[in-house]
C-alpha positions, 0 to 999 in steps of 0.5 A, spaced: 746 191 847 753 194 846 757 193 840 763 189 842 767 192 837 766 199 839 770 195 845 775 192 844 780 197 844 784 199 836 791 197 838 795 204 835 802 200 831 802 204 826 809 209 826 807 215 822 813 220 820 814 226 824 819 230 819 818 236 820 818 235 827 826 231 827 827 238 823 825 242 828 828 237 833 835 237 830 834 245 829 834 245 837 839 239 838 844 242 833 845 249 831 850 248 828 847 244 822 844 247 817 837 245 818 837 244 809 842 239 809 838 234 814 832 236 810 835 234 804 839 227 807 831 226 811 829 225 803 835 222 800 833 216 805 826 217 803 827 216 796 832 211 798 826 207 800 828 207 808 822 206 813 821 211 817 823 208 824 830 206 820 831 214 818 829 217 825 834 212 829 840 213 823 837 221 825 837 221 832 844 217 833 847 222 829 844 229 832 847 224 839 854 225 836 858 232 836 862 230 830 857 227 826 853 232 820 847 231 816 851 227 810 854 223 814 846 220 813 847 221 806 854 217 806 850 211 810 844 211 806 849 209 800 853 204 803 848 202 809 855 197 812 859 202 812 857 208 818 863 212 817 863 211 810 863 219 807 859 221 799 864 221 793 868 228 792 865 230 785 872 229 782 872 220 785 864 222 782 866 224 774 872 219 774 867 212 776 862 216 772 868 216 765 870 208 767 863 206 766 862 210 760 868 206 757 865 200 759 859 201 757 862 203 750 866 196 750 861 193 751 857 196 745 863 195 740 864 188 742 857 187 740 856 190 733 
Protein backbone atom coordinates (compact mmCIF):
# COMPACT_ATOMS: atom_id res chain seq x y z
CA UNK A 1 0.00 0.00 0.00
CA UNK A 2 1.23 3.37 -0.80
CA UNK A 3 2.28 5.90 1.64
CA UNK A 4 -0.30 8.63 1.75
CA UNK A 5 2.21 11.10 2.04
CA UNK A 6 4.21 10.64 -1.07
CA UNK A 7 0.73 11.49 -2.42
CA UNK A 8 -0.41 14.35 -1.35
CA UNK A 9 1.16 16.83 -3.30
CA UNK A 10 3.77 19.32 -1.13
CA UNK A 11 2.14 22.92 -1.86
CA UNK A 12 5.53 25.30 -3.22
CA UNK A 13 4.63 28.63 -1.06
CA UNK A 14 8.09 29.62 -0.27
CA UNK A 15 9.27 32.70 -2.27
CA UNK A 16 13.18 32.23 -2.74
CA UNK A 17 15.15 35.24 -3.71
CA UNK A 18 16.18 35.61 -7.28
CA UNK A 19 19.17 38.40 -7.06
CA UNK A 20 21.07 37.81 -9.40
CA UNK A 21 18.32 37.02 -11.76
CA UNK A 22 16.31 40.81 -11.22
CA UNK A 23 20.17 41.80 -11.86
CA UNK A 24 20.32 40.46 -14.98
CA UNK A 25 16.68 41.52 -15.48
CA UNK A 26 17.32 45.06 -15.01
CA UNK A 27 20.71 44.69 -17.06
CA UNK A 28 18.14 43.92 -19.98
CA UNK A 29 15.14 46.30 -18.79
CA UNK A 30 17.62 49.22 -18.23
CA UNK A 31 20.99 49.71 -19.78
CA UNK A 32 21.08 52.86 -18.97
CA UNK A 33 21.62 51.85 -14.91
CA UNK A 34 24.57 50.84 -13.73
CA UNK A 35 24.25 47.23 -12.83
CA UNK A 36 26.39 48.22 -9.13
CA UNK A 37 24.04 50.87 -8.21
CA UNK A 38 20.85 48.44 -7.98
CA UNK A 39 23.24 45.99 -6.50
CA UNK A 40 23.98 47.82 -3.77
CA UNK A 41 20.05 49.25 -3.39
CA UNK A 42 19.09 45.27 -3.60
CA UNK A 43 21.44 45.04 -0.54
CA UNK A 44 20.61 48.57 1.52
CA UNK A 45 17.03 46.82 1.39
CA UNK A 46 18.48 43.50 2.56
CA UNK A 47 20.11 44.87 5.45
CA UNK A 48 17.08 47.12 5.86
CA UNK A 49 15.34 43.72 6.97
CA UNK A 50 12.96 44.02 3.67
CA UNK A 51 11.63 40.37 2.41
CA UNK A 52 12.16 39.65 -0.54
CA UNK A 53 8.73 39.85 -2.34
CA UNK A 54 8.44 43.81 -0.98
CA UNK A 55 12.20 44.48 -2.61
CA UNK A 56 11.24 42.60 -6.07
CA UNK A 57 8.13 44.68 -6.63
CA UNK A 58 9.76 48.11 -5.16
CA UNK A 59 12.17 46.79 -8.16
CA UNK A 60 10.14 45.82 -10.85
CA UNK A 61 8.14 49.33 -10.34
CA UNK A 62 11.04 51.31 -10.89
CA UNK A 63 12.87 49.22 -13.72
CA UNK A 64 8.93 50.08 -15.21
CA UNK A 65 9.63 53.83 -15.04
CA UNK A 66 11.95 55.89 -17.54
CA UNK A 67 12.55 58.28 -14.89
CA UNK A 68 13.26 56.28 -11.97
CA UNK A 69 17.12 55.06 -10.79
CA UNK A 70 18.34 52.50 -8.65
CA UNK A 71 18.56 55.28 -5.37
CA UNK A 72 15.32 55.94 -5.96
CA UNK A 73 15.15 52.24 -4.03
CA UNK A 74 17.66 53.36 -1.67
CA UNK A 75 15.48 56.87 -0.86
CA UNK A 76 12.36 54.61 -0.14
CA UNK A 77 14.01 52.12 1.84
CA UNK A 78 14.90 55.19 4.19
CA UNK A 79 11.54 56.78 3.97
CA UNK A 80 9.18 53.64 3.04
CA UNK A 81 6.12 56.58 3.02
CA UNK A 82 7.66 58.88 0.92
CA UNK A 83 7.87 57.23 -3.01
CA UNK A 84 9.79 60.32 -4.16
CA UNK A 85 11.56 60.73 -1.40
CA UNK A 86 15.61 61.29 -2.56
CA UNK A 87 18.95 60.02 -0.22
CA UNK A 88 20.34 62.96 1.81
CA UNK A 89 23.16 65.28 0.03
CA UNK A 90 26.38 64.73 1.93
CA UNK A 91 26.34 68.32 3.21
CA UNK A 92 22.22 68.03 4.74
CA UNK A 93 24.16 64.30 5.80
CA UNK A 94 27.18 66.40 8.14
CA UNK A 95 24.83 69.04 9.11
CA UNK A 96 22.08 66.46 10.83
CA UNK A 97 25.14 64.66 11.74
CA UNK A 98 26.68 68.16 13.65
CA UNK A 99 22.94 68.80 15.29
CA UNK A 100 22.92 65.36 16.83
CA UNK A 101 26.28 65.50 17.98
CA UNK A 102 25.53 68.99 19.92
CA UNK A 103 22.54 67.30 21.51
CA UNK A 104 24.07 64.57 22.55
CA UNK A 105 26.77 66.81 23.97
CA UNK A 106 23.85 68.85 25.71
CA UNK A 107 22.72 66.21 27.06
CA UNK A 108 25.80 64.59 28.54
CA UNK A 109 26.63 68.40 30.06
CA UNK A 110 23.29 68.73 31.69
CA UNK A 111 23.70 65.27 33.19
CA UNK A 112 27.18 65.56 35.05
Amino acid sequence: MPDFHSLVPIPVTAIRPARDELLALAAAMRPDWQPRDLAGALAAAANNGWPWPRTFLATARLLADPDAQPRDLLAEIASPLERNARPLSPAANARHAAEAKARLDESLGAAS
